[in-house]
N, CA, C and O of each residue as an XYZ file, in Angstrom:
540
protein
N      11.088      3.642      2.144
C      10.424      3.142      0.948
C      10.321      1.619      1.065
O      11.298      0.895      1.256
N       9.176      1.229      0.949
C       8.741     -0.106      0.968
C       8.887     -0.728     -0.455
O       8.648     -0.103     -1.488
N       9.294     -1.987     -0.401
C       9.186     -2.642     -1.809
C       7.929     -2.939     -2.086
O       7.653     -3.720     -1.175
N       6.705     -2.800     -2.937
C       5.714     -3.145     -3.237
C       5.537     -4.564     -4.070
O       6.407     -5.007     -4.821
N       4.344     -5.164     -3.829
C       4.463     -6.902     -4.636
C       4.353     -6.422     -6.208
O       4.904     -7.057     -7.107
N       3.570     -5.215     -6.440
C       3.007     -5.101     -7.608
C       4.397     -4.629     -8.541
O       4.044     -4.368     -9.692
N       5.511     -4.499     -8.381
C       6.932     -4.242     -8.702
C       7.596     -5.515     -8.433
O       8.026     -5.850     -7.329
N       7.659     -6.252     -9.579
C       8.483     -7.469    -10.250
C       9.823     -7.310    -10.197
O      10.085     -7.417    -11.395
N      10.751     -7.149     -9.710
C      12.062     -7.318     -9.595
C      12.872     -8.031    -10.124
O      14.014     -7.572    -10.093
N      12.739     -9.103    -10.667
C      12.809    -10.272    -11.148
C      13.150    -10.462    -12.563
O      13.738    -11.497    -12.876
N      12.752     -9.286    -13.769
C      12.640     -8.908    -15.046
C      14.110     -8.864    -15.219
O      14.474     -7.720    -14.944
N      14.905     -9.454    -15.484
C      16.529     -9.745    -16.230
C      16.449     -8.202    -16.972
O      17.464     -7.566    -16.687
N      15.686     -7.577    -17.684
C      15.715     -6.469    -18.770
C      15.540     -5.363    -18.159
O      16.249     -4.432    -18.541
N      14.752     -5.153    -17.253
C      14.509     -3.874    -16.184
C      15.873     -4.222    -15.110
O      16.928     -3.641    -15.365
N      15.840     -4.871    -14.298
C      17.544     -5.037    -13.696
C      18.496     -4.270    -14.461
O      19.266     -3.409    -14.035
N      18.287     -4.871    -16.168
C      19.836     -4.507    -16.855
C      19.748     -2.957    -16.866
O      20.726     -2.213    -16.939
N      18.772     -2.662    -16.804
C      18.051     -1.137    -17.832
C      18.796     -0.165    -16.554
O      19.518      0.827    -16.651
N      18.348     -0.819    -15.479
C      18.849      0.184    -14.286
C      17.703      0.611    -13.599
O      17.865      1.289    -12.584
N      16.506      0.314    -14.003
C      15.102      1.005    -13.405
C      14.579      0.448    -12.104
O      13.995     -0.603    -11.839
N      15.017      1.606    -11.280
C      14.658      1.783     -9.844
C      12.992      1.972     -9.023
O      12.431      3.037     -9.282
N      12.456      1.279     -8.356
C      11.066      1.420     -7.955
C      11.016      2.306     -6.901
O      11.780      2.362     -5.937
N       9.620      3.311     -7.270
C       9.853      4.458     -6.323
C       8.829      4.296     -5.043
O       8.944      4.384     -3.820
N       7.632      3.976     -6.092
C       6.622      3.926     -4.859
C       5.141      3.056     -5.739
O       5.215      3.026     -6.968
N       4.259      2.594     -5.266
C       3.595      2.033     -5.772
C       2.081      1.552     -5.041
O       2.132      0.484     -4.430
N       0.709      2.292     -5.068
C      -0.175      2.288     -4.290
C      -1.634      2.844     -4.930
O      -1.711      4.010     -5.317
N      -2.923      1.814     -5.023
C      -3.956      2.253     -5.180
C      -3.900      3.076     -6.604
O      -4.492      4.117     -6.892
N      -3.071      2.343     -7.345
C      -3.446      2.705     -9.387
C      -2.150      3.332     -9.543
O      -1.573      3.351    -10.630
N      -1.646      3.880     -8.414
C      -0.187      5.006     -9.038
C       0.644      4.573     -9.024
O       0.433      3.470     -8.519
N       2.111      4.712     -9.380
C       3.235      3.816     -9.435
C       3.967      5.194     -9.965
O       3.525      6.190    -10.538
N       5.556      4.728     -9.426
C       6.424      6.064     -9.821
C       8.048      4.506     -9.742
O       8.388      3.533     -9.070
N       8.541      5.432    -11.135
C       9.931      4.636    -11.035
C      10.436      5.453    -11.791
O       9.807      6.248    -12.489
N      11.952      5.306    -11.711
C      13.060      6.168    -12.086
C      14.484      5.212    -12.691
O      14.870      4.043    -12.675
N      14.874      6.368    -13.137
C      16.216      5.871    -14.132
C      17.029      6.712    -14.505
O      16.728      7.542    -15.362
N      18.703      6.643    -13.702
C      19.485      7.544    -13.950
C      20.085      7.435    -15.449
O      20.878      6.552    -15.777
N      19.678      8.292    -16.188
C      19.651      8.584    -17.822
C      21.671      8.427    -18.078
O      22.260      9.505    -17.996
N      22.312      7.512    -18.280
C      23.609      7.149    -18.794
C      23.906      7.128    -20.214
O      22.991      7.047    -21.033
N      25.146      7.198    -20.566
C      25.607      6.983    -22.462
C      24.790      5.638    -22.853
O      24.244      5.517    -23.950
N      24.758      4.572    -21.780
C      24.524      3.651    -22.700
C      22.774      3.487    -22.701
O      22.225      2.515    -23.220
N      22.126      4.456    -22.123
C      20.402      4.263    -22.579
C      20.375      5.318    -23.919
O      19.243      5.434    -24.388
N      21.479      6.142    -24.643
C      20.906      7.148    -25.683
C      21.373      6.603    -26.667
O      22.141      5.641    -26.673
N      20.701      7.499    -28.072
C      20.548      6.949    -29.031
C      21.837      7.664    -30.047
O      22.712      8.320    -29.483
N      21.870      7.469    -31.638
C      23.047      7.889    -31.980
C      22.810      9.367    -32.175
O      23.603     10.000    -32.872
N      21.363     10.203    -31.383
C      21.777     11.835    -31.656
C      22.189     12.217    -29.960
O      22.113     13.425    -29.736
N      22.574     11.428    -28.857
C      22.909     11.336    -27.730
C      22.080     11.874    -26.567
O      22.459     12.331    -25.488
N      20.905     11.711    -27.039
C      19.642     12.040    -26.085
C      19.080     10.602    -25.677
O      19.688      9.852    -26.440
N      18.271      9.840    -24.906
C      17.496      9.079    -24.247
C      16.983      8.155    -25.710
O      16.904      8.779    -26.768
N      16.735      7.035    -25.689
C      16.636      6.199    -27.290
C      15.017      6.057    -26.595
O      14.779      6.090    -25.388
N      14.137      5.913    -27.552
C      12.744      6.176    -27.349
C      12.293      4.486    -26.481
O      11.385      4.348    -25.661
N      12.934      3.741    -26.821
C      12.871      1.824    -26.461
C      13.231      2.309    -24.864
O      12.571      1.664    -24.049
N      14.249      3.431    -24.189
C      14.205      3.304    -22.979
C      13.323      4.056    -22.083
O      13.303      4.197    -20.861
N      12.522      4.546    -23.147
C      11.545      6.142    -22.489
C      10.164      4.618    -22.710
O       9.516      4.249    -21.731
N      10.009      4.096    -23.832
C       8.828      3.195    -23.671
C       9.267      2.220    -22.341
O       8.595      2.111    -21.315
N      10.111      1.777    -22.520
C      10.374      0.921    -21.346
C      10.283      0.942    -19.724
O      10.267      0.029    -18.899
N      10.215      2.725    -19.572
C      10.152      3.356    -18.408
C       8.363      3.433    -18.393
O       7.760      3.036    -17.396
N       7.772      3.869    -19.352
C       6.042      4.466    -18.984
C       5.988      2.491    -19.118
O       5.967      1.965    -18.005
N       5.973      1.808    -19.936
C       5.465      0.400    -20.140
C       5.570      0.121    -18.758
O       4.409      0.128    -18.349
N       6.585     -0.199    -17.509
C       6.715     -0.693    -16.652
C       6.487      0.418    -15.572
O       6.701     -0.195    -14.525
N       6.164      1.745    -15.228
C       5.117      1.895    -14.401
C       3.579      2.079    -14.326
O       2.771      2.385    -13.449
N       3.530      1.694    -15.888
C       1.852      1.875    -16.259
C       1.386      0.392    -14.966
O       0.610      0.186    -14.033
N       2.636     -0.411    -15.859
C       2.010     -2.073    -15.390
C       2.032     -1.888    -13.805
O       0.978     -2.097    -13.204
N       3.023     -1.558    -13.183
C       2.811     -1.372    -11.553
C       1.632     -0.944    -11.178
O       0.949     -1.559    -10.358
N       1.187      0.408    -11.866
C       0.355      0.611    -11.276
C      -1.240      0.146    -11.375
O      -2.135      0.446    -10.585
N      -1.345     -0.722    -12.641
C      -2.276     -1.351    -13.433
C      -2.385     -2.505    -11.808
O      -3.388     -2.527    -11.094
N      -1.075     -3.374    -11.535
C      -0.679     -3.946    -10.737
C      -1.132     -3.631     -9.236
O      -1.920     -4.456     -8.775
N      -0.852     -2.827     -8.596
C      -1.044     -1.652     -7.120
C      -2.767     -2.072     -7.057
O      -3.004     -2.734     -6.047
N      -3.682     -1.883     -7.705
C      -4.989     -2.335     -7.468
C      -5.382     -3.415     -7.100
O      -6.298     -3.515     -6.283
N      -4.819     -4.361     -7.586
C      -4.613     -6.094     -6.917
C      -3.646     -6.838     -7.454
O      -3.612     -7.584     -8.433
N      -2.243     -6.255     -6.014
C      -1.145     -7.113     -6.077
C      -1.306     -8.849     -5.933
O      -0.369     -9.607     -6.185
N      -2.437     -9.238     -5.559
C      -2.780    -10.729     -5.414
C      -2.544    -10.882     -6.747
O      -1.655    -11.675     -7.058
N      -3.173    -10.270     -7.662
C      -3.754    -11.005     -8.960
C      -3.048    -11.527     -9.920
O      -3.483    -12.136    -10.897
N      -1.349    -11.169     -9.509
C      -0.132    -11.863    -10.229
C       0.231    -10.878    -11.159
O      -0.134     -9.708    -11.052
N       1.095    -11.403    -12.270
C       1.188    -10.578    -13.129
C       0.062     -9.955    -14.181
O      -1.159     -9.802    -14.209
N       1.194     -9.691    -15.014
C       0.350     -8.575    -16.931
C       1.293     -8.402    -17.183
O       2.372     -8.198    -16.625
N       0.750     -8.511    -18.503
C       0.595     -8.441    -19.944
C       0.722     -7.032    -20.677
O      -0.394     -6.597    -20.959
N       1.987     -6.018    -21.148
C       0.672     -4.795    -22.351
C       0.219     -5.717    -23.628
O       0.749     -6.460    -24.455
N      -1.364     -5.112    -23.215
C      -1.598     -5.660    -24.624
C      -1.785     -4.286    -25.786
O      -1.942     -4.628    -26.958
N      -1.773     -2.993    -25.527
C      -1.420     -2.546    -26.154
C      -0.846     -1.058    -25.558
O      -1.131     -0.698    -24.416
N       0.096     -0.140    -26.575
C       0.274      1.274    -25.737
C       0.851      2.325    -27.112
O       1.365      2.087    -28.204
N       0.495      3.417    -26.464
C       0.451      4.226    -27.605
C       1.551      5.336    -26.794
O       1.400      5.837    -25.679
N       2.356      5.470    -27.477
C       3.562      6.618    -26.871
C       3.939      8.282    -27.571
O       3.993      8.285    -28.801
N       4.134      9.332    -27.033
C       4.179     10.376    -27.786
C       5.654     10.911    -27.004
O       5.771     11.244    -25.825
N       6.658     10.875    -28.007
C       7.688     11.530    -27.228
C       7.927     13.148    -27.985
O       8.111     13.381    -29.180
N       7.854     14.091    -26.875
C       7.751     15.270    -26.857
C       9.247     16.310    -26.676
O       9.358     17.434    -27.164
N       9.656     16.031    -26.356
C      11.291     16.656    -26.399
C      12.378     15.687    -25.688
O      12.083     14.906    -24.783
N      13.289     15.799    -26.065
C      14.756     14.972    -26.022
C      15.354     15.372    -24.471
O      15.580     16.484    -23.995
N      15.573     13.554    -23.679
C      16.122     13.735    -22.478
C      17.992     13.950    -22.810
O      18.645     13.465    -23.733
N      18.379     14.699    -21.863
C      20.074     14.266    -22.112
C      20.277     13.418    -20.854
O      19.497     13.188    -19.930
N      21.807     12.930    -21.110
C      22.512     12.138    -20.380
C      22.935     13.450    -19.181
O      23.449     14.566    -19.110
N      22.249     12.297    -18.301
C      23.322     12.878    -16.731
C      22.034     12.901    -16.333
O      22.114     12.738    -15.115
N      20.927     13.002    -16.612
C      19.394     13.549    -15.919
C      19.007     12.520    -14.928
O      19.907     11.739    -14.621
N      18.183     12.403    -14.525
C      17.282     11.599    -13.847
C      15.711     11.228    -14.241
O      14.823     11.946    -13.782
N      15.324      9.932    -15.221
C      13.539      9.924    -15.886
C      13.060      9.314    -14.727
O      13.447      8.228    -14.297
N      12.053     10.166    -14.137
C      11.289     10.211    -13.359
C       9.469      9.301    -14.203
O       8.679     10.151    -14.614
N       9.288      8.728    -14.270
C       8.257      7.838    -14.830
C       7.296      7.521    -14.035
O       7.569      6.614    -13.249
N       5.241      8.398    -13.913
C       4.749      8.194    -13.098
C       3.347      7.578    -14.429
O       3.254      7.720    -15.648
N       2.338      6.785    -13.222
C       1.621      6.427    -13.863
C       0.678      6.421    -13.393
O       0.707      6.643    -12.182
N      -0.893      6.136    -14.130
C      -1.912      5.706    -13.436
C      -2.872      4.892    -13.872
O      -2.977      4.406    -14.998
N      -3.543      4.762    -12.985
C      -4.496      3.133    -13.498
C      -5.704      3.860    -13.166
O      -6.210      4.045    -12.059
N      -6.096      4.260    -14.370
C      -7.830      4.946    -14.492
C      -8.555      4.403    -14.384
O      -9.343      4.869    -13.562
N      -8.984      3.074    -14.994
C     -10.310      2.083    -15.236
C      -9.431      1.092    -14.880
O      -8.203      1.147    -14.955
N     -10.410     -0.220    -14.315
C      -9.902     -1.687    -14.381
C     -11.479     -2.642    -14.132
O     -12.525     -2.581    -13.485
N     -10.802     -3.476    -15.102
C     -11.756     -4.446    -14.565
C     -11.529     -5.596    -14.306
O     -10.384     -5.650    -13.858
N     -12.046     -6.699    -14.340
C     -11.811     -8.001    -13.574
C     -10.124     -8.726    -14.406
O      -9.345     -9.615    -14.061
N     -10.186     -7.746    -15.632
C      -8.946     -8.623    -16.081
C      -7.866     -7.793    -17.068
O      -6.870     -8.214    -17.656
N      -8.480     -6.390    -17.015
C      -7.990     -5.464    -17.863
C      -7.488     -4.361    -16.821
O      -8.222     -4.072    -15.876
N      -6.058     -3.648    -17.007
C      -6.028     -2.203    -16.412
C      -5.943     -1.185    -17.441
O      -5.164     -1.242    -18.393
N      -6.684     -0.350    -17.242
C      -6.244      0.888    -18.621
C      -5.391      1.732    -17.473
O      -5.497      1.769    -16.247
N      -4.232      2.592    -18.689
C      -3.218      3.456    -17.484
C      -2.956      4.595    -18.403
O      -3.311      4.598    -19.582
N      -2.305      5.582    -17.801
C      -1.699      6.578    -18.607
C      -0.376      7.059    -17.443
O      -0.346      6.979    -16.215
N       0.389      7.443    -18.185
C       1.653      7.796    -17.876
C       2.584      8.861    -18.590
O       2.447      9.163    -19.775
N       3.812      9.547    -17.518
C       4.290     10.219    -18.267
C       5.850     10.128    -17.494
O       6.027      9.487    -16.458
N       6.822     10.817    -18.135
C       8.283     11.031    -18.175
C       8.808     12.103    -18.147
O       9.047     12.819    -19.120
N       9.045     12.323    -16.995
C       9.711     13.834    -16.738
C      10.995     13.746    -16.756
O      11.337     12.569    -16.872
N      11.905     14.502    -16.689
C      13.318     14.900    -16.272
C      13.936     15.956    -14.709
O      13.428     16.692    -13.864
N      14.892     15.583    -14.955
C      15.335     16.135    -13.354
C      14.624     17.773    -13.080
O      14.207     18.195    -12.002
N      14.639     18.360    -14.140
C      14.180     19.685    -14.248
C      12.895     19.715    -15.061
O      12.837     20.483    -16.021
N      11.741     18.849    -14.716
C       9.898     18.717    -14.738
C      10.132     18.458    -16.204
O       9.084     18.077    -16.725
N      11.177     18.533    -17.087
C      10.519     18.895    -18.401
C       9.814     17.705    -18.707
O      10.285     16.580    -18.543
N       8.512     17.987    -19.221
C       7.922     16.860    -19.723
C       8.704     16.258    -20.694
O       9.373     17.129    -21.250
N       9.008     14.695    -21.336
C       9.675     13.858    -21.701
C       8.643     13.193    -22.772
O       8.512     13.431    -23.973
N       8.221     12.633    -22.253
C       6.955     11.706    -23.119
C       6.275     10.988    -22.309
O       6.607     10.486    -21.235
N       4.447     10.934    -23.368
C       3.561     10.533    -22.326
C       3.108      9.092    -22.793
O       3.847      8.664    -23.679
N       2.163      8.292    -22.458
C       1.657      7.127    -22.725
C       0.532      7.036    -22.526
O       0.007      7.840    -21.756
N      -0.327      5.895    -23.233
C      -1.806      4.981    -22.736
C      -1.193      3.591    -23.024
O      -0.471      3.170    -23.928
N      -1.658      3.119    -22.095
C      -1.841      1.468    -22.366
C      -2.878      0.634    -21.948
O      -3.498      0.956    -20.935
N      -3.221     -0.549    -22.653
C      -4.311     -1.405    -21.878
C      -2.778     -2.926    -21.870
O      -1.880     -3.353    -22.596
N      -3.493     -3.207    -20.316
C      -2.616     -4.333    -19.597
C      -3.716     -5.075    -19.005
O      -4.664     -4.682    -18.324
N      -3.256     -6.684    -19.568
C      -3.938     -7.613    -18.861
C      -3.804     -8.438    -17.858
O      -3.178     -9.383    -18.338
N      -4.081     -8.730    -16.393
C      -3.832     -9.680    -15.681
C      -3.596    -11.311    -15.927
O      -4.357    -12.214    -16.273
N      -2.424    -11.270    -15.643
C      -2.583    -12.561    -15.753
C      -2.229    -13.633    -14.292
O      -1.772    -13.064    -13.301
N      -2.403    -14.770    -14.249
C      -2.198    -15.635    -12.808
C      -0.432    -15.682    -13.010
O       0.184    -15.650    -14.075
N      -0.025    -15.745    -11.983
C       1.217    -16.436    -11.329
C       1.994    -17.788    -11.820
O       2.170    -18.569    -10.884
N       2.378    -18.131    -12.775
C       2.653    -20.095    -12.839
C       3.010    -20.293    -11.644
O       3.805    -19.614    -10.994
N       2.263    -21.507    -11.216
C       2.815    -22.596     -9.999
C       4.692    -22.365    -10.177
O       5.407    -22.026    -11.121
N       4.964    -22.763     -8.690
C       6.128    -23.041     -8.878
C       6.613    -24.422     -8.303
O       7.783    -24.776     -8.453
């Protein structure tokens, strides 16, 4: 497994989260996250902030994967549907894709499985490119 540019490493909040990069190429992007006590919520299933946090950041990879030159993004917006409750011990499997793009916009959709396919919850988002700051 190759590290891809379009996978930011760098994010202090994804580091903390635990979210692992799987693969990342031509709109698709796949990342994962071993589901622990401290990502669930107080009914002890997966807290919905770590299921958005998983589709938000492989939508953007893969929004990203189309032109890793082009620096970062932005969501500027995303719409989430969570569909049944992950437990602790699983593995969220988080894949995405980048349907449309244009010179400064990616539209994506994504979804969240569990170790055993169950669908998790799905997503849309629109993400904007943005340049690199000088360093």
């Amino acid at each position: 497994m190759t590290q891809s540019t379009a996978f930011r490493n760098d994010i202090p909040f994804i580091k903390d989260l635990g979210v692992e990069f799987v693969t990342a190429e031509n709109g698709r992007a796949v990342v994962a996250l071993d589901l622990c006590p401290r990502h669930l919520n107080s009914w002890s299933v997966a807290h919905g902030g770590v299921l958005m946090t998983l589709l938000d950041v492989a939508m953007a990879v893969a929004g990203r994967s189309l032109d890793p030159a082009a620096g970062g993004g932005v969501t500027l917006e995303m719409k989430t549907s969570f569909l049944q409750p992950a437990n602790a011990g699983t593995r969220l499997i988080a894949s995405a894709h980048a349907f449309h793009r244009t010179n400064t916009l990616a539209f994506c959709d994504g979804e969240v499985r569990d170790t055993d396919e169950r669908l998790i919850a799905r997503a849309m988002g629109t993400f904007k490119y943005l340049k690199l700051p000088s360093r």
